[in-house]
N, C-alpha and C positions, 0 to 999 in steps of 0.2 A: 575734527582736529587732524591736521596733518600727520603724516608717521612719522614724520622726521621731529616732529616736536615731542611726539611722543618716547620715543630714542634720546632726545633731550632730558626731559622730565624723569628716565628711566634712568641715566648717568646720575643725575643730580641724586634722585633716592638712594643710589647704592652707594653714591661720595660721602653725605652726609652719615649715609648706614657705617661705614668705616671709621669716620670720625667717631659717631656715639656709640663705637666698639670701643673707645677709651673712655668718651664722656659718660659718664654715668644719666646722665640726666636725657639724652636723647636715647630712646628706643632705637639702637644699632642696630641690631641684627632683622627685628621685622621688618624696618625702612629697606635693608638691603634686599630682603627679601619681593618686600613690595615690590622694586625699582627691576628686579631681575624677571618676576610674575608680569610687569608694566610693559616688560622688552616681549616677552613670549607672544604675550596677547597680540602688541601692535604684529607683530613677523605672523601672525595667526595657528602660533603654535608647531611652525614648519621646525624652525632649529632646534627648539628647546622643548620637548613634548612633555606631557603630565607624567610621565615616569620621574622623568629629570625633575618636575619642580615637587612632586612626592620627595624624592632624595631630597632634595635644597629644603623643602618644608622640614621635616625630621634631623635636619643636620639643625636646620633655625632653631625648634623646639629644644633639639642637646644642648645647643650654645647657650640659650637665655637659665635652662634648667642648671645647668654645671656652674653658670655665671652668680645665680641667685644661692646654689648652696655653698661654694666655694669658701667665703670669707666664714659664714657660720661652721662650714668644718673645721676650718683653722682655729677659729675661738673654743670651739665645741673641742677640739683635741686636749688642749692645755686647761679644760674646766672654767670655761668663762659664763659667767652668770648670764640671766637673760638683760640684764641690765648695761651689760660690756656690748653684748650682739644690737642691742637698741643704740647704745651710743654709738658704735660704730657707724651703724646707718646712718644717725643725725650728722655725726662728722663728717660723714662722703657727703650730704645734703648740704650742711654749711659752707665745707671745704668746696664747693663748686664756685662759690661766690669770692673764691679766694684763687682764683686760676690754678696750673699744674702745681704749685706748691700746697695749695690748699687740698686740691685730690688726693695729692700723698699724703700728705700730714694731716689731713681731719678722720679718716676711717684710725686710725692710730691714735691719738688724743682721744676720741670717742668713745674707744672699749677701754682705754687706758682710766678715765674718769666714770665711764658708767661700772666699772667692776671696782673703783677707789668707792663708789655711792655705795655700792653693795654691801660692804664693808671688806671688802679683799686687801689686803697689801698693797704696798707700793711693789714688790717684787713680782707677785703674783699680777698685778696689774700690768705691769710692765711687761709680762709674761704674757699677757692676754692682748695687749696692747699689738707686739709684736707679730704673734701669730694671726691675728686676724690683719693685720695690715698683707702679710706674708701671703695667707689665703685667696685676698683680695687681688694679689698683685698673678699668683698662680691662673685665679679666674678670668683674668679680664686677659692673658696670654695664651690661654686656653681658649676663647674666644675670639682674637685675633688670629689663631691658628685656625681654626671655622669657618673663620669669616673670609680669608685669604683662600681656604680648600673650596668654599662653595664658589667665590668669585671666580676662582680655575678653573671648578665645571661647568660652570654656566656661560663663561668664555668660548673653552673648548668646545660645547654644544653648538654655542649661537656661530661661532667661526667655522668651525670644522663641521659644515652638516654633514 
C-alpha cells in the first residue's frame, strides 16, 4: 500500500475520531488514536516515537475513562437511582436517531423518566434529569479538550521532528 494512502486513511481516522468525540455512537477517541498510531507506522516511527504514542495512548485511556464516568457523577451527585443512570444511557442511544436535538434532549428525558420509574419526584427527577445531562455535556468537553491536546502533539511531533 502506498504511504501516501496511508497518510490518507490516517486523516480520515482522526477526522471521524473528532466527530465521534461529540457522537456518542462512534468510538472517537480510539479511531483518533488509531489514525495517529496509522501515521507513526507509515513515517516508520521517525516523528512520532513510542514515547509520544505512550502519552497519546494514556491521554486516550483518560478521555474515554473521564467520558464514561462523567454523566454517572452528575447523576450520582444529586442521588439518582440506578434506574435514572440506565435511562440516561438509553436516551443518549435513542436520542442518536434523533440528530443533535435528540443528543441533547434523550440523556435528559432518560434519567428524568428512569428515576419518575423509581418512584422519585417529578422535582427530584427533574433534578436528576438535569444533572446528568450537565455531567454529560462536562464529559464530552472534557474530551474534546483531549482530543484537541493529543491532536497538538501529535502534530507538533509529526511536523516539527
Amino acid at each position: 500500500m502506498p504511504i501516501s494512502l496511508l497518510y490518507v486513511c490516517s486523516a480520515l481516522l482522526i477526522l471521524c475520531g473528532l466527530i465521534g468525540a461529540v457522537v456518542p455512537i462512534i468510538p472517537g477517541v480510539p479511531l483518533m488514536f488509531a489514525g495517529m498510531w496509522l501515521a507513526a507506522w507509515a513515517d516508520g516511527y521517525q516523528s512520532v516515537g513510542m514515547y509520544t504514542l505512550i502519552v497519546l495512548g494514556v491521554l486516550s485511556l483518560l478521555a474515554i475513562l473521564l467520558d464514561f464516568f462523567a454523566s454517572m457523577l452528575g447523576a450520582k451527585r444529586v442521588g439518582a437511582s440506578a434506574w435514572a443512570v440506565f435511562g440516561a444511557t438509553a436516551g443518549t442511544l435513542v436520542g442518536l436517531f434523533f440528530g443533535l436535538f435528540g443528543l441533547l434532549l434523550g440523556p435528559f428525558v432518560g434519567a428524568l423518566l428512569g428515576e419518575l420509574v423509581d418512584g422519585g419526584t417529578l422535582r427530584k427527577a427533574g433534578h436528576v434529569g438535569i444533572a446528568t445531562w450537565l455531567g454529560m455535556l462536562v464529559g464530552t468537553l472534557v474530551k474534546l479538550a483531549i482530543c484537541f491536546s493529543m491532536l497538538g502533539i501529535f502534530l507538533l511531533k509529526f511536523f516539527l521532528r
